[in-house]
C-alpha positions in Angstrom: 48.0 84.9 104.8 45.2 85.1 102.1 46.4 84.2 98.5 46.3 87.2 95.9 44.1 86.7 93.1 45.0 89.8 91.0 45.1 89.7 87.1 48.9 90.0 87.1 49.4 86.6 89.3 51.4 83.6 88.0 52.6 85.8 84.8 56.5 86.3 86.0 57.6 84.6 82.7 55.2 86.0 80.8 55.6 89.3 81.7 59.6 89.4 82.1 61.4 90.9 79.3 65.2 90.7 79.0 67.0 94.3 78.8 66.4 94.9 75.1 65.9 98.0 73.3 62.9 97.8 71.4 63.0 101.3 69.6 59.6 103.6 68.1 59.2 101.0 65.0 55.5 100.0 66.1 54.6 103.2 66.1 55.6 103.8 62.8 53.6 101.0 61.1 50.2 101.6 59.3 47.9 98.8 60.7 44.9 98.1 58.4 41.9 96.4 59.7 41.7 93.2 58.3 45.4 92.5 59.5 46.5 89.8 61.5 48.4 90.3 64.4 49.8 88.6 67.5 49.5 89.4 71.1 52.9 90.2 72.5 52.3 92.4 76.4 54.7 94.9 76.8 55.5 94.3 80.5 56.9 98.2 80.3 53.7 99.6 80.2 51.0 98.8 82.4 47.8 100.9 80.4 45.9 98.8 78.6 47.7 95.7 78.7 45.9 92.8 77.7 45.5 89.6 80.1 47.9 87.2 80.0 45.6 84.6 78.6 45.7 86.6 75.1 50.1 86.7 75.3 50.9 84.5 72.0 47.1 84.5 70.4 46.6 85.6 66.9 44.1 87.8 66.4 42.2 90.4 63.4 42.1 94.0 64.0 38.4 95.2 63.9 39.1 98.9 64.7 42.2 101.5 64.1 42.2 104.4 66.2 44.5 107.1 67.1 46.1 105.5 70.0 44.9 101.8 70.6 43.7 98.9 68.1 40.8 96.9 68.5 41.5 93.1 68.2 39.1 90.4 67.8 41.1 87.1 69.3 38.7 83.4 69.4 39.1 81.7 72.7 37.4 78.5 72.0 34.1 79.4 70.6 33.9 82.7 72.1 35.3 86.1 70.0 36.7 88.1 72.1 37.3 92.1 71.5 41.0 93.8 73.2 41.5 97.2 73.1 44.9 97.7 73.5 47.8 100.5 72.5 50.8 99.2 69.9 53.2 98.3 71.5 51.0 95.1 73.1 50.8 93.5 69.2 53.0 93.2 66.2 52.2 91.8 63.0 51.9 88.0 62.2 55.0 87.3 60.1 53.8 84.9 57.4 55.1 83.9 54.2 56.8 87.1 51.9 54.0 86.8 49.3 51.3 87.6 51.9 53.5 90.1 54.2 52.8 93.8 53.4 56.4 94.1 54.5 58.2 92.7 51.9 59.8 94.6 49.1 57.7 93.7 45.8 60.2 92.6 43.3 60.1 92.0 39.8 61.8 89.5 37.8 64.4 90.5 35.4 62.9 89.3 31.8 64.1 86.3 30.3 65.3 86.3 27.1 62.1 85.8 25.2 60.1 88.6 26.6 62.9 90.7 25.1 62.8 89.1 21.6 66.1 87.8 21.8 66.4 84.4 19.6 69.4 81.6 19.9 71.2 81.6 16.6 
């Protein structure tokens, strides 16, 4: 019997998920282009899923649009362009300074900006 050369083939642990609920919460996130992001296929949805050589690659979004992203990913010295719906990326978690997630807090004053001396 003829081996199958589809784009799905030798992906089972790629494209397994265990039974967790993922929720709406990537659709409620305003991606900017200029973001980074990471490649994470949904193996629930099967439209526009990108091949399973981009699953784990960081890439920039070029292009927001009402549905799907466009994602520039480098695969050695070639950039490559994914279109691809939401719930196929999520944002590259970096350090709390540079994440647009994190709550901007400010300091409480010390005790000189509010012109309190030691006696």
């Amino acid at each position: 019997m003829p081996h199958s050369h589809g784009t799905r083939v030798k992906s089972r642990s790629i494209l397994t998920k265990s039974n967790v609920v993922r929720g709406v919460s990537y659709l409620l996130y305003d991606y900017k282009v200029g973001d980074k992001v990471v490649v994470d296929v949904d193996p629930r949805e099967h439209n526009t899923t990108p091949h399973r050589r981009f699953h784990g690659k960081i890439g920039v979004i070029e292009e927001v649009g009402r549905r799907t992203l466009k994602v520039s990913v480098m695969i050695g010295n070639k950039k490559k362009i994914l279109q691809t719906r939401f719930n196929h990326i999520r944002l590259l978690a970096g350090p709390p300074s540079m994440s647009r997630l994190a709550t901007t807090t400010t300091p409480p004053p010390s005790p000189a900006e509010e012109g309190v001396t030691n006696k």
